[in-house]
C-alpha positions in Angstrom: 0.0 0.0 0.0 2.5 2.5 0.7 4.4 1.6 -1.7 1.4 2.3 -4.5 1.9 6.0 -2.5 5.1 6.2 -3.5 4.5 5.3 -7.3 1.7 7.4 -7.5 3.9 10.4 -6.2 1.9 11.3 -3.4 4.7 11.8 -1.0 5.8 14.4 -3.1 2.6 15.8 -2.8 2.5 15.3 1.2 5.8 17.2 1.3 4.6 19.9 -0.1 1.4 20.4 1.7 3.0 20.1 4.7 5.0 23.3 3.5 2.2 24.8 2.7 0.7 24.1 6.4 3.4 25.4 7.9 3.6 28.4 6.4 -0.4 29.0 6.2 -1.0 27.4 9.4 -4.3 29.8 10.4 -5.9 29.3 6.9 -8.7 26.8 7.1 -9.0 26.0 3.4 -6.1 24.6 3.9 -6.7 22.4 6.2 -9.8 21.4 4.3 -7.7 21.1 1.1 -5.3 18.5 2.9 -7.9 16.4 4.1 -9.9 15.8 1.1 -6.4 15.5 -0.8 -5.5 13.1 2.1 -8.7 11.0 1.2 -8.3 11.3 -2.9 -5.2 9.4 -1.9 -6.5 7.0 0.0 -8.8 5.9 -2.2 -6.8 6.4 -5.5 -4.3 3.9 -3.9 -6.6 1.4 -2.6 -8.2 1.5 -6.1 -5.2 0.9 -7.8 -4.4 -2.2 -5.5 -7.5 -3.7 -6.2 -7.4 -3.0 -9.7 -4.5 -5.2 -9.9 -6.1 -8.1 -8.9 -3.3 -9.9 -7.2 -5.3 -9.4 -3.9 -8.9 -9.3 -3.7 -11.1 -6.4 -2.2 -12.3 -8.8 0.9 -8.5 -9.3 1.7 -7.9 -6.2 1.2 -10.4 -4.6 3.6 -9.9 -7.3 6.1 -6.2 -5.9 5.9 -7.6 -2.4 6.2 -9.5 -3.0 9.6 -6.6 -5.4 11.2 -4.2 -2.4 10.6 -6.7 0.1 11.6 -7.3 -2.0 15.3 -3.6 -2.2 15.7 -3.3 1.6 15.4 -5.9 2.2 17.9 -4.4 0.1 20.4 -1.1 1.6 20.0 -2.0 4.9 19.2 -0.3 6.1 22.0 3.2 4.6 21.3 2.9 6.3 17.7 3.9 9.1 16.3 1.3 10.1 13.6 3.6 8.5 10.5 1.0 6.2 9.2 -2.4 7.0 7.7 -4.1 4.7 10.1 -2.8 6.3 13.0 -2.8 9.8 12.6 -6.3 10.4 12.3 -7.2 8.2 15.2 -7.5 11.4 17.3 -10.7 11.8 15.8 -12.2 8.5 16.0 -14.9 9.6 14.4 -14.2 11.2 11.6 -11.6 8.1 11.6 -14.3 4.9 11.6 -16.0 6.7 9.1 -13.3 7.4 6.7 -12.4 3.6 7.5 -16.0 2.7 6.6 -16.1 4.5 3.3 -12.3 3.2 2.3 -14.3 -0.4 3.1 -17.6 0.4 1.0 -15.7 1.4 -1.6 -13.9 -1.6 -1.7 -17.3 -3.2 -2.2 -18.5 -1.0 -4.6 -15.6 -1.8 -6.8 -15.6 -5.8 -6.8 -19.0 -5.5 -8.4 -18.2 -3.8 -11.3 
């Protein structure tokens, strides 16, 4: 999975919303602008998985929520580098995220 990020350039892109954060750090558009970039990724990347078809989309999402209930456990030992962890400080804009991430999954086996 992260490695998909990585060929799809989105670290690039991480990088450089992170500059922009820092230096626009009051400016709430951007903090809107990361999180529904944050999600385009997320999805994008899960798609492209699947799309492969070396895995399939139950595996997949089965993979999704054992990573996602190791984060929570161990939230407090992390420091915010993976997806699943950082936004476990809102768990519930977090199990809804994790929800959609799963539905889409779904959504995408049947066609």
């Amino acid at each position: 999975h992260e490695l998909q990020h990585h060929r799809q350039r989105d670290t690039g892109w991480a990088i450089f919303v992170e500059i922009l954060d820092c230096v626009f750090f009051v400016n709430p558009i951007l903090h809107f602008w990361k999180k529904e970039l944050t999600e385009f990724q997320e999805f994008s990347c899960d798609e492209a998985l699947i799309g492969r078809k070396r895995i399939s989309s139950y595996e997949y999402g089965n993979c999704l929520l054992r990573v996602a209930e190791s984060a929570m456990k161990s939230r407090a030992l992390l420091a915010g580098t993976t997806g699943m962890a950082s936004n476990s400080h809102y768990p519930v804009y977090f199990k809804s995220f994790l929800r959609r991430r799963i539905e889409m999954l779904g959504a995408y086996r049947i066609q």
